[in-house]
C-alpha positions in Angstrom: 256.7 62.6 -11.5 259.0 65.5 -12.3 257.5 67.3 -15.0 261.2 67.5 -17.1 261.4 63.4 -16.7 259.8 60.8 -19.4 257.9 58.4 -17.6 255.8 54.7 -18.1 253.2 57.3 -18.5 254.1 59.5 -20.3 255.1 56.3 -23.2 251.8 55.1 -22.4 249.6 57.8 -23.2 251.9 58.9 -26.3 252.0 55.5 -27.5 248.1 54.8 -26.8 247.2 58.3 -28.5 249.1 57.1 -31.9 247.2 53.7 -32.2 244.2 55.4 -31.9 244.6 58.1 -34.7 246.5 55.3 -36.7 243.1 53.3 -35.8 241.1 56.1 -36.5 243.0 57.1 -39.9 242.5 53.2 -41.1 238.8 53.7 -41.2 238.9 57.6 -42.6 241.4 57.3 -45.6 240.8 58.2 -48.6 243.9 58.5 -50.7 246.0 57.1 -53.1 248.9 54.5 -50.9 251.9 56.7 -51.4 249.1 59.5 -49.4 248.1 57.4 -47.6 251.4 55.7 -46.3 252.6 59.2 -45.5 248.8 60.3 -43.7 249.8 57.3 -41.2 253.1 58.4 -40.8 252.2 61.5 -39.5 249.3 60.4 -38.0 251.6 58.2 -35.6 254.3 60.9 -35.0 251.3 63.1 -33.8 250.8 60.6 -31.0 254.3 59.8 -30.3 255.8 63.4 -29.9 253.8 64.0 -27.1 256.0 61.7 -24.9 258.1 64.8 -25.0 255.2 67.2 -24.0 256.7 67.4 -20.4 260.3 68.1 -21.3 259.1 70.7 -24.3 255.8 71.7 -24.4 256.5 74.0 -27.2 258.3 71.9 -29.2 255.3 69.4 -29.1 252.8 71.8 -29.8 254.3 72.8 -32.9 254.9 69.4 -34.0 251.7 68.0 -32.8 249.9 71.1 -35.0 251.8 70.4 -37.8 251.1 66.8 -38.3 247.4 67.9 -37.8 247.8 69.8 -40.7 249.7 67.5 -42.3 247.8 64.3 -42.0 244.3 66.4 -43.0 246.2 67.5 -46.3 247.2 64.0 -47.2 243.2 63.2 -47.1 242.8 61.7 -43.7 239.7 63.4 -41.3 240.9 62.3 -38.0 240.1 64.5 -34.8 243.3 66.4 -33.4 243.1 64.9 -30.5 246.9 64.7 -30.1 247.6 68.7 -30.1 244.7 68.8 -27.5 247.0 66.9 -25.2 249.7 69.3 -26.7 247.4 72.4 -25.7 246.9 71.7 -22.8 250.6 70.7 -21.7 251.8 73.9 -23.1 249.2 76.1 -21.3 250.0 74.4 -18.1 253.9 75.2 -18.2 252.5 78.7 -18.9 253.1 78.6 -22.8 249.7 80.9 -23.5 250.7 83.2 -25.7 252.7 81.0 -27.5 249.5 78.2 -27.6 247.7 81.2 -28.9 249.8 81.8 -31.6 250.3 78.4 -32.4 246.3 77.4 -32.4 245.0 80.4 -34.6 247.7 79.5 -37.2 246.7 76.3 -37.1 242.8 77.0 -37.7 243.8 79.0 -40.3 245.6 76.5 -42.0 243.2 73.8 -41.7 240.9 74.7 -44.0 243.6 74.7 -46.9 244.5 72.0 -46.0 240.9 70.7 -46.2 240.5 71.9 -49.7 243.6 70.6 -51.2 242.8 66.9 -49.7 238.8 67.6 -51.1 238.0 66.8 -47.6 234.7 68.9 -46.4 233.0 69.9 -49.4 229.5 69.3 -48.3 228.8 72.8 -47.8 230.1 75.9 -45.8 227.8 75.4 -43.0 229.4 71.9 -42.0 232.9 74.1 -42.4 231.2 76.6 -39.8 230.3 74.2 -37.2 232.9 72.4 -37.4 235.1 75.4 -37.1 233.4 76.0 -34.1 233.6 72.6 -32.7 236.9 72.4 -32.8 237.5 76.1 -31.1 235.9 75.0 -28.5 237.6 72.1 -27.8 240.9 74.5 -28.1 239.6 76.7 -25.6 238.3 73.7 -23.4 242.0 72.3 -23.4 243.5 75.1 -22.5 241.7 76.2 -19.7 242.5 72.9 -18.1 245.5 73.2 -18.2 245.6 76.7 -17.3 243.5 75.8 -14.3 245.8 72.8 -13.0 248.8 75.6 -13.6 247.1 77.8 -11.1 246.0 75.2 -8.8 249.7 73.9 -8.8 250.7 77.6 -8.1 248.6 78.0 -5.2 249.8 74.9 -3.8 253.7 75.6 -4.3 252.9 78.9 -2.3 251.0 77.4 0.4 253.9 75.0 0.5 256.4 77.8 0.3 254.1 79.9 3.1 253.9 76.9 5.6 258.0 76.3 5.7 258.5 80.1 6.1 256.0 79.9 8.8 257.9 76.9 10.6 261.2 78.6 10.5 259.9 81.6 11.7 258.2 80.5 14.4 261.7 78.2 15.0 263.6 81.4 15.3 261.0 82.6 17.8 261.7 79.3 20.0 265.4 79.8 19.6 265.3 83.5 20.6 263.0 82.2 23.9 264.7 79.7 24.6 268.3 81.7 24.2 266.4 84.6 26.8 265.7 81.9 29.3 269.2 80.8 28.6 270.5 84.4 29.2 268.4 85.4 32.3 269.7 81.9 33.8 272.6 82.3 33.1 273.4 86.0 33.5 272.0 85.6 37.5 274.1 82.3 38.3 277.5 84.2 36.1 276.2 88.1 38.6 276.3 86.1 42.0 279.7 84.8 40.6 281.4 88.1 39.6 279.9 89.8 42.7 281.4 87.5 45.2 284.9 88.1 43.3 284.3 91.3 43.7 283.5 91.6 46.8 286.3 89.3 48.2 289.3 91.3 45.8 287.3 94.7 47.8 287.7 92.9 51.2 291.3 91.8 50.7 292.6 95.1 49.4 291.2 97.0 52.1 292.9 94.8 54.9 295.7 95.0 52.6 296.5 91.4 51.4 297.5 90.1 48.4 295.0 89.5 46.1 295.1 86.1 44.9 295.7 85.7 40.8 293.3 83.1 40.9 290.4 85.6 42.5 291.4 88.1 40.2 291.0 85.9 37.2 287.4 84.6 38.1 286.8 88.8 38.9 287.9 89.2 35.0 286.3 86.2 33.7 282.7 86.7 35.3 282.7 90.2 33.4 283.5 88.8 30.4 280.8 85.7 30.0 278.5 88.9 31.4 279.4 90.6 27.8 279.7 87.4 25.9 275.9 86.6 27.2 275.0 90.3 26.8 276.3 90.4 23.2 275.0 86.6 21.8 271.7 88.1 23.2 271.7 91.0 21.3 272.9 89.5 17.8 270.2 86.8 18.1 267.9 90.2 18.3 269.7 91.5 15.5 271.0 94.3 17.3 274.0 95.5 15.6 274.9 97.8 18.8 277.7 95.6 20.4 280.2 95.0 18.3 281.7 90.8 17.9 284.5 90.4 19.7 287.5 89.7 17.0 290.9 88.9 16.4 291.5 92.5 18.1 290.5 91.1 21.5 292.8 88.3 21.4 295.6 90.4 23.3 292.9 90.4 26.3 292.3 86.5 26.1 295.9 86.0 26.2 296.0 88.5 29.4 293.4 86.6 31.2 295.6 83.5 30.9 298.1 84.8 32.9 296.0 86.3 35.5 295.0 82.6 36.1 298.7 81.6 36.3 299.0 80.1 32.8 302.5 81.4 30.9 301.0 83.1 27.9 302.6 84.4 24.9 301.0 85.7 21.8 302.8 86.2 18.8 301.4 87.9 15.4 303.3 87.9 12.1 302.6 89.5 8.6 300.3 92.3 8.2 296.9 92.5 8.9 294.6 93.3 6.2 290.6 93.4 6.0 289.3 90.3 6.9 285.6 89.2 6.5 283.5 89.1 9.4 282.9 85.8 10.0 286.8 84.5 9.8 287.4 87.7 12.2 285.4 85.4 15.0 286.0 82.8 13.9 289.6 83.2 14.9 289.1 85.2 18.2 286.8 81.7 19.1 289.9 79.3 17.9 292.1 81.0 20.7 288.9 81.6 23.4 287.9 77.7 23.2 291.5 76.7 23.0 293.1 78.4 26.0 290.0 77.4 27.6 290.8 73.7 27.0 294.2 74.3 28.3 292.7 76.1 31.5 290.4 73.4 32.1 292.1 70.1 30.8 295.9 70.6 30.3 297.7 71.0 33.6 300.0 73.4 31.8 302.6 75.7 32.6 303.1 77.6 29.3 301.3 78.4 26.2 302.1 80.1 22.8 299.7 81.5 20.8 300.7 82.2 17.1 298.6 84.2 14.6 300.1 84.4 10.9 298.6 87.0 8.6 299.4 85.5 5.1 298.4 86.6 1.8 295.3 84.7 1.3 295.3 82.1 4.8 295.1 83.1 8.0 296.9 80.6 9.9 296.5 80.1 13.9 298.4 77.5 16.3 297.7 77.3 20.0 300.5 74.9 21.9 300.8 74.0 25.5 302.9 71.9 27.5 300.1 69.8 29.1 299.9 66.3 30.0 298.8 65.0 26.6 301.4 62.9 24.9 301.5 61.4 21.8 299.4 58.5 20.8 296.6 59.4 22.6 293.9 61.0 20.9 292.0 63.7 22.1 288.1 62.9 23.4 286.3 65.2 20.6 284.0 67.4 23.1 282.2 70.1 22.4 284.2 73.0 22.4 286.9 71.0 19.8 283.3 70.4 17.6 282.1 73.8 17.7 285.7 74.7 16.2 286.3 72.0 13.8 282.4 72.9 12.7 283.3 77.1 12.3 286.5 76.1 10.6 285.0 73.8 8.3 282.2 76.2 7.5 284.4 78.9 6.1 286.0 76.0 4.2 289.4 76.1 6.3 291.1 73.2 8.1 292.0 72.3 12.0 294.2 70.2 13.3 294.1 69.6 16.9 296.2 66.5 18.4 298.9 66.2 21.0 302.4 67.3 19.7 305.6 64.7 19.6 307.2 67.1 22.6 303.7 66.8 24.6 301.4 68.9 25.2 298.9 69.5 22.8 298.0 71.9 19.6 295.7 73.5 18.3 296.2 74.5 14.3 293.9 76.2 11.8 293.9 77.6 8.5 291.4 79.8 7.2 291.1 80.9 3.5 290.7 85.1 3.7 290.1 87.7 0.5 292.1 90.8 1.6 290.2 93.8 0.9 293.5 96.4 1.3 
């Protein structure tokens, strides 16, 4: 149970602990009935305030100390049991200089309190002991609770160690695994660019036409090689390579028309500091959306659009591909990835087929200028 919640229990105890000292006081009063009606009065509010003990310890403590003194003043010997309970509460939400404070006013005032109700005048050496007695029941309360406080602690840490241990070692799996990935990978992406490469070499030197297409797979085997290069490194937390940004949009754009694809890109406003994340986030948007087009589309033409605004950064990818409307797109994983990066930075995409055909890709993404 949460320690700031009021429980069965906690009702149980703090009702249980008041018909005992209202048991108790029954048998040990002395007084006149107006005394007496007010001994039991505080007698029970003893027991009940320590339903509260969990949501204020302190409070309860003083409360619970009080009616002790109270209740013993008004003629009635009963044990205080109740700010035992209250003792040790406090000390275990780590209340201990408080409790001290608290307890050697209390002691204090107890035997005033004694004297005014003509309770313990058999002689100073029953004061004494049972000055003593109840000390040590003091000092016995608190150190249980102290010692459940520390053994809570220690678990809460171990706790606290174990998850820091998990995700550490997860990060070590994902940084193997993303290795294994790269070194796959990066041979399979090699064999790739060097055949390109050696076929544009073989071509130019009989002096042919080097086909767009050739030189586009040329172009893109080099970049995956830095993509894979640089997702490598920032997984090592190598700050070396710089993330490619909206800067490096222009070259996406380029590399569509090497594959025969009738690129445009357009940019409006003016640029401003952007942070970090939105900066790739953006360069992706275009990346995974002329990819689609590449790959899915069967189009001709395709207009990139970047709008710098005041506080959105707005982006819209259309092609004149085969999707028409009323169909909607199958959600793969490149369209995830973005709706998931968008969403992230609390932006919004839209991608569907237009009314004209072909399909479009929109996304807004909130941005704090810094200049």
């Amino acid at each position: 149970m949460g320690r700031g919640r009021v429980g069965a229990s906690d009702w149980a105890i703090a009702v249980g602990m008041a018909v005992i000292l209202l048991v108790t006081g029954v048998s040990e009063g002395k007084s006149g009935p107006r005394v007496d009606l007010l001994g039991y009065a505080l007698l029970a509010a003893g027991g009940l305030a320590l339903v509260a003990r969990r949501r204020a310890p302190v409070l309860v403590l003083a409360g619970t100390g009080l009616c002790v003194v109270g209740y013993q003043a008004a003629g009635f010997d009963v044990p205080a049991v109740a700010y035992l309970f209250a003792v040790y509460a406090a000390v275990r939400e780590g209340h201990r200089t408080f409790t001290v404070a608290a307890s050697v006013i209390m002691l204090a005032a107890l035997p005033f309190a004694a004297l005014a109700s003509g309770l313990h005048d058999t002689g100073e050496a029953f004061a004494q002991a049972r000055g003593a007695l109840e000390l040590a029941w003091l000092v016995a309360a608190g150190a249980a609770g102290e010692a459940l406080r520390q053994a809570e602690r220690r678990a809460d840490e171990a706790e606290r160690t174990r998850e820091e241990t998990a995700r550490h070692r997860a990060d070590e799996e994902r940084l193997h695994i993303a290795r294994e990935l790269h070194d796959s990978l990066t041979h399979q992406i090699s064999i790739i660019k060097v055949q390109s490469e050696v076929a544009v070499h073989v071509a130019r030197k009989r002096g042919e036409q080097v086909p767009e297409a050739l030189l586009a797979i040329q172009e893109a085997g080099r970049e995956a090689t830095r993509e894979l290069r640089a997702t490598l490194e920032a997984l090592r937390d190598d700050d070396t390579i710089p993330p490619r940004g909206l800067a490096h949009v222009p070259e996406l754009v380029e590399r569509a028309r090497f594959s025969g694809l009738d690129a445009t890109l357009t940019i409006e406003g003016r640029r401003g500091d952007v942070p970090a994340a939105v900066d790739r986030t953006g360069y992706r948007i275009v990346q995974e959306a002329l990819t689609n087009i590449a790959r899915h589309a069967d189009a001709a033409t395709a207009s990139v659009r970047i709008d710098w605004r005041p506080d959105v950064l707005a982006i819209r990818v259309d092609d004149d591909g085969r999707a028409t409307p009323g169909t909607a797109p199958t959600p793969g994983v490149g369209l995830l990835g973005m709706r998931e990066r968008v969403t992230a930075l609390g932006g919004r995409l839209r991608a569907q087929p237009r009314d004209e055909g072909g399909f479009t890709v929109q996304a807004e993404l909130p941005v704090e200028r810094t200049s």
